[in-house]
N, C-alpha and C positions, 0 to 999 in steps of 0.2 A: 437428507443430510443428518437431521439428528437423529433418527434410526442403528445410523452408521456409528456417529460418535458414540451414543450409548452402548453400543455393543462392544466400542474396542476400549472402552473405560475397565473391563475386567482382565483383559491383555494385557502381557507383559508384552506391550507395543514399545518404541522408540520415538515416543511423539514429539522429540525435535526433529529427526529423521522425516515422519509423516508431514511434519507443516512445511517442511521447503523444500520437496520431494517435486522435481518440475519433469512437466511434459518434454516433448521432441523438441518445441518451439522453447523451451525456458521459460515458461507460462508454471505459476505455482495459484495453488488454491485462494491464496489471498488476492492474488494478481488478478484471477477471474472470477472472483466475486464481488470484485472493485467493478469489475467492466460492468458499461450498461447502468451504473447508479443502482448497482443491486448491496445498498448501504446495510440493510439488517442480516445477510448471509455474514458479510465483512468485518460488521461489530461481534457477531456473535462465533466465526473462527477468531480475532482478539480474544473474548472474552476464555473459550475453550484454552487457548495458549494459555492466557494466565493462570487457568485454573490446574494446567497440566502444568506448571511453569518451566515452562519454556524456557532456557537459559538466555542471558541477554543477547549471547552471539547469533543463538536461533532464530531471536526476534528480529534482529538488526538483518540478519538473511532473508527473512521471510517479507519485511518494507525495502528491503537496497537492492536485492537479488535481480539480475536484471536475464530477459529474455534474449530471443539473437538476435535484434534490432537493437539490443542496448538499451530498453526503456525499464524502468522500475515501474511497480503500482501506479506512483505519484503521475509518471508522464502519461500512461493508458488515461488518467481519471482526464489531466489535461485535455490532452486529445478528444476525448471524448466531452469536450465540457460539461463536467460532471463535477459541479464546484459541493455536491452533499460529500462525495468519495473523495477529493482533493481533501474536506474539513476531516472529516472522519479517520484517513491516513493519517491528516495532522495532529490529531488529537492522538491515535496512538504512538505516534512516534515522539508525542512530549510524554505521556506517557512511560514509554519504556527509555527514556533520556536517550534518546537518538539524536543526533547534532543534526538540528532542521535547516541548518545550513549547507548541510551535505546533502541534506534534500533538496532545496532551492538551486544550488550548483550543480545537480548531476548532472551530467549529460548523456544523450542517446548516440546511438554508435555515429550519426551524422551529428552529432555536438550542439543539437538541440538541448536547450534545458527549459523546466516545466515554463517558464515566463517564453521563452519563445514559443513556442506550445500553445500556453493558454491567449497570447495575442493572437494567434491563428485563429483561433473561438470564440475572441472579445470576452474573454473574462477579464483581463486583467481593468478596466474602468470600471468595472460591476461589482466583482466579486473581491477583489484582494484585500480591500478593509475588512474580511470577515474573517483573515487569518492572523488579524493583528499587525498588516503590513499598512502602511500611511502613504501616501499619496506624497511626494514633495512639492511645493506649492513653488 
């Protein structure tokens, strides 16, 4: 992977184009380097983005972009309970001021949103105080 991205650093490439460029399935780069808890592929396409900066609509595409089941990144990491990729999403999406409330609200084409998701996995008594969400007593 960095082989690739070095080589197309001297190209007059379109690298908001390149980052939200999806598969047959609506699968983009970001989306499956999330899968599987593959956290430093993940950090280091953000890091790429910023450095190519990426316009904010690019970035917002590249976290919201959903595949043909309707899942963004966020709900894949869910599903997968993969609460490193869930943190890591979150962190770039405060990051680039993405409303993480439209992350917590999305829904999958069956109207799933990541909290239904992440009960399916038993993240949510484990993991959610680690996204700054409280528990109400």
């Amino acid at each position: 992977m960095k082989a690739l991205w070095i080589s197309s650093k001297g190209d007059e490439l379109n690298t908001d184009e390149i980052f939200v460029t999806q598969t047959g399935d609506g699968s983009n780069a970001f989306r499956m380097a999330g899968q599987n808890n593959h956290i430093e592929p993940l950090r280091k396409l953000w890091i790429w983005a910023e450095e190519r900066q990426i316009n904010p609509k690019g970035l917002k595409k590249l976290v919201l972009s959903t595949d043909k089941n309707g899942h963004i990144a966020w709900h894949i990491a869910a599903q997968a309970a993969s609460f490193d990729t869930l943190e890591a999403l979150w962190i770039c999406c405060k990051e680039a001021e993405i409303n993480t409330e439209k992350l917590l609200l999305a829904e999958t084409g069956k109207l799933y949103t990541v909290l239904h998701l992440a009960a399916t996995n038993n993240l949510i008594e484990t993991k959610l105080t680690g996204l700054g969400l409280k528990k109400r007593k």
